[in-house]
Steps between C-alpha positions, in 0.01 A plus 500: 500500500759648319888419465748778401890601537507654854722799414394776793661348810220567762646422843140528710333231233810308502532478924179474487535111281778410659401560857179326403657176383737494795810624331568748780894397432494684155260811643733572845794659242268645256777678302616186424214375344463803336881448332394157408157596321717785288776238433250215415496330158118517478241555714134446425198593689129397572294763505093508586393830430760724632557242765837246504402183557844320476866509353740318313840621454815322289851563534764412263654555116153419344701267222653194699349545858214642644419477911165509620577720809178621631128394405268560788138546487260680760312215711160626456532440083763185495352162393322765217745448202714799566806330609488226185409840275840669635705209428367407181513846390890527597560147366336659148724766532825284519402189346844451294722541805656130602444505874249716660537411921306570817541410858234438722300381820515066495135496568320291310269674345750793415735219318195329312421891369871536337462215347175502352648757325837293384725571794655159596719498835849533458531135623298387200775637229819380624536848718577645877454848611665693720393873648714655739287724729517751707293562762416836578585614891 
């Protein structure tokens, strides 16, 4: 496996890992998704061969904040190290920025992966968040 900037927006590979992980939201207004790869902070990439494997892409100013916004993986290769190589990679890449956030699923074993990599719950420093959301018709 190798990780690398993903700087070719590919819009079959990337429907293709979305759709595959569910995120049908994201893929049903693809020229969104395609504005918010080219206006992304960083995004890094999982490649096997010539294959993707999985994703992780940060918004933000890269100095003060940095948002986790997307890290998905393709089911057939998670629980393989490619999701905790993405986000260690992008931590690496950021590691003097004060807050670096996510959002996620609450199931359990998606909360007890964030934080064996530091992540602590909002709840645990003295924090709330709020996301307003729209939901697409």
């Amino acid at each position: 496996m190798e990780i690398r900037e993903y700087t070719e927006y590919n819009a079959d590979e990337i429907r293709s890992l979305y759709d595959s992980v569910g995120w049908t939201a994201y893929t049903r207004d693809m020229p969104a998704l395609e504005k918010g790869y080219r206006n992304s902070l960083l995004i890094l990439a999982a490649y096997e061969g010539d294959q993707l494997a999985g994703i992780a892409r940060a918004v933000g100013d890269g100095a003060t904040i940095v948002f986790i916004q997307d890290i998905l993986v393709k089911p057939d290769r998670q629980r393989q190290g490619i999701g905790t190589a993405l986000l260690k990679a992008m931590l690496d890449r950021y590691a003097n920025v004060r807050q670096i956030e996510l959002t996620t699923d609450s199931r359990p074993e998606t909360i007890a992966f964030y934080k064996s990599l530091g992540f602590s719950e909002f709840s645990q420093i003295g924090c709330s968040g709020f996301m307003r959301y729209r939901i697409n018709p």
